[in-house]
N, C-alpha and C positions, 0 to 999 in steps of 0.2 A: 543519454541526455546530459546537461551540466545541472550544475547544483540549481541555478535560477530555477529550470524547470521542472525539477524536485520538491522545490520548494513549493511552487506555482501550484504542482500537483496536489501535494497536503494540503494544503489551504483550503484550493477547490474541493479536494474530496473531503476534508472533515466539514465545509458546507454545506454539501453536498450529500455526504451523513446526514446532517441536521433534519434535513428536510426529507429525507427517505424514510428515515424513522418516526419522525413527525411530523409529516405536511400540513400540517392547519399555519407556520410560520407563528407560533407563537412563544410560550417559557419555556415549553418542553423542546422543542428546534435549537433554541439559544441555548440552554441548557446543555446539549448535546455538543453543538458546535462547542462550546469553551470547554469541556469534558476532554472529544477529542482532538482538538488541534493541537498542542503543544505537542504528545504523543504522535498522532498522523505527521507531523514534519518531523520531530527528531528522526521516527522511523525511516521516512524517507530520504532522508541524508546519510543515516548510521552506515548504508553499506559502502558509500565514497568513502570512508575511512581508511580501506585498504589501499587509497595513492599514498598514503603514506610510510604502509608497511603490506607485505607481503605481497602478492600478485594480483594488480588490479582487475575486476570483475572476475574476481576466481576466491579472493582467502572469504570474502564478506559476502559473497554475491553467490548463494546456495542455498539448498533448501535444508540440509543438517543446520544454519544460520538464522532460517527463518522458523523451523521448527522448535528452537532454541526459545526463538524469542517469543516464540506464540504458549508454549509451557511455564515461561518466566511467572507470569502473573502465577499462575496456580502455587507454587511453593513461596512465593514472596510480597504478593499480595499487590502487587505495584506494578508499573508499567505496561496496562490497557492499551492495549489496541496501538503499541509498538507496533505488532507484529504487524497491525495494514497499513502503514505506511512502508514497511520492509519490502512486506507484498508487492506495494504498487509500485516501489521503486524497479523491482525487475521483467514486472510486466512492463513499465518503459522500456528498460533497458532491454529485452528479448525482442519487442513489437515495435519499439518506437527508433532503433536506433539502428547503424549496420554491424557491429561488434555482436551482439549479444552475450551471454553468461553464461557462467560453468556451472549450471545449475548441479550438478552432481560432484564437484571438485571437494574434498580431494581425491576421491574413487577415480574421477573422469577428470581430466584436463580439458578435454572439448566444451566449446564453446555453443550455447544455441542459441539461434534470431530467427526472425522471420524475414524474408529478402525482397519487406517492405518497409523498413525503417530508413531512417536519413543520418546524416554525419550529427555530432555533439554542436558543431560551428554552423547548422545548415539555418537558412533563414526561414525554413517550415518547421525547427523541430519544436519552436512554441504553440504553434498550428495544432502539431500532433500530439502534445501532449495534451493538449484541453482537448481535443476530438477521445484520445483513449480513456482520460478520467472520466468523459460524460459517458463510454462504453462500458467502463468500471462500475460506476454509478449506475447503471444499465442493468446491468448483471445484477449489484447487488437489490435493487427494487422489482426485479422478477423472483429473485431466491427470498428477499421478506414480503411483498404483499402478494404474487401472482401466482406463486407455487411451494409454498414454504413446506407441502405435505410431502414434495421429495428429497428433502432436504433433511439432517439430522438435528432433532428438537433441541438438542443442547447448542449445537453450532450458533443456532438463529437467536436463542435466547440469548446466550452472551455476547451477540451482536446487538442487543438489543438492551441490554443489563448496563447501560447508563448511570443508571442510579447508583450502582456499585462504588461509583468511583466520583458521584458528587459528593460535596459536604453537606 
């Protein structure tokens, strides 16, 4: 996907959050949303970084990168819910796009997608990223309200730990 639709996607999903976590649309939605947007889009731009150094969709676009960024908070207290925007940047780019990513680089050089994405320049890939963010959104409103008992009680709660990082 290009940066637009990276962007497109943070917005929608830290919305999209709001309301997952809080559906009634009221302080606690708003709340959320202003929480995590600025974080959900930096996330999701951080791993374009590497067009400017090292080997694009391979040095930024991995899970040692996203693991990185999902432990940050825990020693430094700061930068929440990076990691879902990182996230969702490469389930675009594996699902949404024809390139996909060296999810295991630098161990692995190969590349994974699914061989139904579309070009970065294609007139559907803003189509496909609103369709994947509302399947993101999907997912994550089945794992907090529908089935959170198979899921690990820490994971959910810090998806849900808001409050942590309001003033």
């Amino acid at each position: 996907m290009n940066k637009g639709d990276h962007i497109l996607n943070g917005i929608l999903l830290a919305i999209g959050l709001g309301y997952v976590l809080y559906p009634s649309g009221g302080v606690e939605t708003l709340r959320t949303i202003a929480a995590v947007l600025i974080p959900v889009v930096l996330g999701a731009l951080f791993p374009d970084v590497d067009t400017d150094f090292g080997k694009h969709r391979k040095t930024l676009h991995n899970l040692p990168v996203l693991a990185l960024l999902y432990v940050f908070p825990v020693y430094f207290g700061n930068l929440q819910y990076v990691w879902i925007g990182v996230a969702t940047h490469y389930v675009l780019d594996v699902v949404g796009s024809k390139r996909g990513v060296a999810l295991f680089y630098p161990l692995l050089d190969q590349e994974y997608g699914l061989p139904v994405g579309v070009t970065t320049v294609s007139k559907f890939a803003t189509p496909v990223t609103v369709v994947i963010t509302a399947l993101e959104l999907a997912a994550i409103a089945v794992v907090v309200h529908v089935a959170p008992e198979f899921f690990p009680t820490d994971a959910i709660q810090n998806l849900l730990d808001v409050e942590s990082v309001l003033p």
